[in-house]
N, C-alpha and C positions, 0 to 999 in steps of 0.2 A: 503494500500500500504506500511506497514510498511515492512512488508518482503520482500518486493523488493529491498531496500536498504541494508539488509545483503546479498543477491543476488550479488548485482553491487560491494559491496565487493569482496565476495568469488572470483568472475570473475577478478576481477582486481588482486590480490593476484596468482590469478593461472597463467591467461596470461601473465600481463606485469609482466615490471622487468628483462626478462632475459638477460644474457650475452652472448655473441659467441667472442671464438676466432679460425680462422684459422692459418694452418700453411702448404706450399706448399714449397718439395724441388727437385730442380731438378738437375741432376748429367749427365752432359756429358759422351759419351762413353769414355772408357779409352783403352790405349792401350793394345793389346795382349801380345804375345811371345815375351819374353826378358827377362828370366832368366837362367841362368846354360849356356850350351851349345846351338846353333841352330840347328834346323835341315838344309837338303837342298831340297829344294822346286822341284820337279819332275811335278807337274800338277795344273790344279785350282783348288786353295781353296773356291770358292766362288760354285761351283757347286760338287751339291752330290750326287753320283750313288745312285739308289733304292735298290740296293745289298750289298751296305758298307750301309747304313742307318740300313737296317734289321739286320747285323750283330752286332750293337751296342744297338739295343732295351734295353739289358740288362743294361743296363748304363746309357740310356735317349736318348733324342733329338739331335744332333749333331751340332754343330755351323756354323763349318767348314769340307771341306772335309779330309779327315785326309790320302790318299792314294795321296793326293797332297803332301807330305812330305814322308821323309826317312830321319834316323839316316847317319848322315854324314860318309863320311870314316873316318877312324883311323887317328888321327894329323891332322885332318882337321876341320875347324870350321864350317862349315855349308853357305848356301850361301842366307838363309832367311835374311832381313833385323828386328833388334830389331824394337820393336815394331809396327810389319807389318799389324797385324791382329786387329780387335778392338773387345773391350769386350762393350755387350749391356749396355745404359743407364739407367736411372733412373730417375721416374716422381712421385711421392708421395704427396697425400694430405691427410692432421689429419684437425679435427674437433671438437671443442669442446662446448657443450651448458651447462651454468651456470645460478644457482637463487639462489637468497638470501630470506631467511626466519627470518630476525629477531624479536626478542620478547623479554621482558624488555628491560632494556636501553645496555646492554652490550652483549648478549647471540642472536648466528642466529645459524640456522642452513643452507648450503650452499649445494644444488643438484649439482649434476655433473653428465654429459653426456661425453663422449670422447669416438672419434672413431678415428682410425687408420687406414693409407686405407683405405680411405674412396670407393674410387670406386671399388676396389676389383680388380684392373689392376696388371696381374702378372708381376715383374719385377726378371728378369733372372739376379740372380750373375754372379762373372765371368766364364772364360771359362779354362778347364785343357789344357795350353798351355808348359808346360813345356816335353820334350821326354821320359825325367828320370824320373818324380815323380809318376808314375803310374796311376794319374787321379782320376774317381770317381770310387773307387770299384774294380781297377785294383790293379793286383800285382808283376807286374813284367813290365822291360821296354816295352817304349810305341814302336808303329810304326807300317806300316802297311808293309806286304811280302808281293810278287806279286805274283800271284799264275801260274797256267802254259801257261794261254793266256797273255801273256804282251799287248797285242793290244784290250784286252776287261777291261776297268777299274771296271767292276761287279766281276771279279774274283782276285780282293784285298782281303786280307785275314789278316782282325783285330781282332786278338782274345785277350784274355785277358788285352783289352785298352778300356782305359777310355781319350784317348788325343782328346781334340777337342770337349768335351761335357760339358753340364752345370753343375756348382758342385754344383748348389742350386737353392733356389729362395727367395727374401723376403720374409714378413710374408703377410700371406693371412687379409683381412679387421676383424678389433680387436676393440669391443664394451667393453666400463666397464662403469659400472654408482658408484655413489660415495654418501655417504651423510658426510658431516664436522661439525665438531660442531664447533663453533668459541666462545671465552668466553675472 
């Protein structure tokens, strides 16, 4: 049975010992539009035609409806209120597993696990809420024209805008393993 006991070594050496530490953050939504100029609010922002949606494919997912807005008149500030709209939150958990390996009296060596996002949960940047800045991928001011039915809000016509879509997303879940030497 002698070999048994470099066994309940080995086991003990590999299992115990390890370290964990987490780290969980979470970030309130913040608010929208409230830079530059406002626009003025013509319809609901919370509800999005299927016809302005498909119009923005090229740009992404849309936040807001963005046919609910129009560039103010000339000398006029717009009649949206600052920070009307809200930009989504944020829920993030990192994870990291740590062991120590040391050997003579001074020298370890130290494994590392770390994971980032851990659950893989997409968290949406903010949202291109400014008139004028173009957005994601736009190049020219934003807004949307009505087209010749004013009474059908499918015949909104958003062409080269990016206002009111996501202009990113955090990073997707991020694995690195590590080895330290300590001395």
């Amino acid at each position: 049975m002698a070999g048994l006991g470099n066994y309940d070594r080995a086991v003990r050496h590999s299992v115990y010992g390890y370290k964990w530490n987490d780290v969980w953050r979470q970030r309130r939504s913040r608010n929208g539009i409230g830079t530059g100029s406002f626009p003025d609010l013509v319809g609901n922002p919370n509800v999005i035609p299927a016809g302005i949606q498909a119009d923005f494919d090229t740009f992404g997912k849309l936040a807001y409806n963005p046919a609910a807005f129009t560039t103010p008149m000339g000398l006029t500030f717009g009649d949206v209120g600052r920070n009307s709209l809200r930009y989504p939150g944020r829920l993030n958990f990192d994870f990291g597993l740590f062991k120590r390996f040391a050997f003579k009296e001074h020298y370890a060596f130290e494994f590392r696990w770390e994971n980032f996002n851990v659950f893989n949960h997409t968290q949406l940047d903010q949202v291109s809420g400014n008139l004028s800045s173009g957005g994601a991928g736009a190049t020219s001011p934003q807004g949307c024209v009505a087209g010749s039915n004013f009474a059908d809000p499918n015949t909104v016509a958003c062409v080269n805008s990016g206002f009111l879509t996501y202009t990113g997303a955090h990073l997707p879940r991020i694995m690195q393993f590590g080895l330290r030497f300590q001395f």
